[in-house]
C-alpha positions as CSV (number, residue, x, y, z in Angstrom):
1,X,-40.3,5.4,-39.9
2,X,-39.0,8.1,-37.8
3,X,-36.9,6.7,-34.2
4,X,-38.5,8.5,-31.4
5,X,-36.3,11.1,-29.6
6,X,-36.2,9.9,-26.5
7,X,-33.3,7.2,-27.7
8,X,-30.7,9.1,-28.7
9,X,-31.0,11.5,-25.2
10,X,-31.1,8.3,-23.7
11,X,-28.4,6.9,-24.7
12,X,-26.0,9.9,-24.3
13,X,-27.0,10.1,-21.0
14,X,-26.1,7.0,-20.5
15,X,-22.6,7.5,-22.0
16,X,-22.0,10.7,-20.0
17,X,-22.8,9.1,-16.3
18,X,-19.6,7.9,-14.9
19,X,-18.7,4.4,-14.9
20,X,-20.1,2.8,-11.2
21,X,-17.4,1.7,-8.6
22,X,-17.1,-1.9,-8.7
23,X,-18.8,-3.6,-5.8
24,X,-16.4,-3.8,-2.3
25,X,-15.9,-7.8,-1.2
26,X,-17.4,-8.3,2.8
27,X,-13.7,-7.5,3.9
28,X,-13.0,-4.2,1.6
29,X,-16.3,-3.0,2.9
30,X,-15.3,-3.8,6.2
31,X,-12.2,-1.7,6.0
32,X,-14.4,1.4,4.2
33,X,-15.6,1.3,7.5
34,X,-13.1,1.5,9.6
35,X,-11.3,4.3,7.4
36,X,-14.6,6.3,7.4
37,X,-14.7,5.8,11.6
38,X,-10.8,6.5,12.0
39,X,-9.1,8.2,9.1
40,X,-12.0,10.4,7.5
41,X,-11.4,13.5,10.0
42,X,-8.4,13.9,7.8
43,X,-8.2,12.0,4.6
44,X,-10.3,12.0,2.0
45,X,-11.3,8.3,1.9
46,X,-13.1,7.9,-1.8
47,X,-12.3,8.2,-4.9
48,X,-13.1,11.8,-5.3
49,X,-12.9,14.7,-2.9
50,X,-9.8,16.3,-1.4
51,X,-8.6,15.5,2.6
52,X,-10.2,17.9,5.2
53,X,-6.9,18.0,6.4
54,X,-4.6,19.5,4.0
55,X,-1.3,17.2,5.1
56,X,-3.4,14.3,4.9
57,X,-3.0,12.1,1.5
58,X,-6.1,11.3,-0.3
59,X,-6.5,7.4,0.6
60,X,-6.9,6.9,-3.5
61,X,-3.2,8.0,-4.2
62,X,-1.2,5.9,-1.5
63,X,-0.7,3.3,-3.3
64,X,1.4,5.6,-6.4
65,X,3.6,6.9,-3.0
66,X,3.9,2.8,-2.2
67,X,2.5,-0.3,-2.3
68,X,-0.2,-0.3,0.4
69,X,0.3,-3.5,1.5
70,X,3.6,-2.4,3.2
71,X,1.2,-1.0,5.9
72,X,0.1,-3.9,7.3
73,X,2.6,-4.1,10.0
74,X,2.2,-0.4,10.8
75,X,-1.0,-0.9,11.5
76,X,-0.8,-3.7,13.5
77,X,1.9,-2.7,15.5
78,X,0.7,0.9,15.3
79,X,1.5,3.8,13.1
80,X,3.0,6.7,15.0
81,X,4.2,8.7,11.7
82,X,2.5,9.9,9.0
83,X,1.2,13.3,8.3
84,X,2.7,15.8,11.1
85,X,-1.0,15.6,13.3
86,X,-1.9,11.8,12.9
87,X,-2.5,10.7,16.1
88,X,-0.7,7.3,16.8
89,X,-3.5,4.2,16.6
90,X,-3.7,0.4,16.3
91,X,-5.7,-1.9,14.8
92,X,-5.8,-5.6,15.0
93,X,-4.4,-7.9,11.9
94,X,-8.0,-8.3,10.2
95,X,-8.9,-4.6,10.6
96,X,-5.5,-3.8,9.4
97,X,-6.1,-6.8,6.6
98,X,-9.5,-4.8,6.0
99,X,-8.4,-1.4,5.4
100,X,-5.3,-2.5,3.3
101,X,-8.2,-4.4,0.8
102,X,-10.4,-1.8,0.9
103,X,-7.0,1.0,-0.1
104,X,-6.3,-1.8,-2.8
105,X,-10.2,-1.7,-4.0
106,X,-9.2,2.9,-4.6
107,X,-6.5,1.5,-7.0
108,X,-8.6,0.2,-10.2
């Protein structure tokens, strides 16, 4: 019996294809948007690609500078540091609750 061809190219194909993000919860998708409306000028907001900006930290390696949940008062209050040209902005707690889940979502 001879196995036809077409399952073995199959299957390594399926093997090479990266493994799929997981799925973003109604709130971390909620923040992907309001980092790709507010922050994407500058940082790279995925998990691949480098910033636009070249002072501006890839929004997947925050969390191994610190834990990104010590930016929720920032951004509630209103972040006025970061990168030498981030312009000083504010978001309300659930946006800020939003975009902290959705950095958390870039850490597995």
């Amino acid at each position: 019996m001879r196995v036809p061809t077409a399952l073995p190219i199959l299957a390594l194909v399926l093997i090479a294809l990266p493994a799929a993000a997981p799925a973003l919860d109604a709130r971390a998708a909620r923040g992907e948007t309001i980092a790709r409306t507010n922050c994407a000028r500058c940082h790279a907001i995925g998990r691949i690609g480098a910033s636009p900006l070249a002072d501006a930290p890839p929004f997947r390696d925050l969390h191994r500078r610190y834990p990104v949940t010590d930016l929720a008062e920032a951004l509630a209050e209103g972040i006025t540091t970061g990168h030498p040209t981030m312009p000083e902005f504010r978001l309300d707690p659930d946006e800020a609750q939003a975009l902290i889940a959705y950095l958390q979502s870039l850490e597995r």
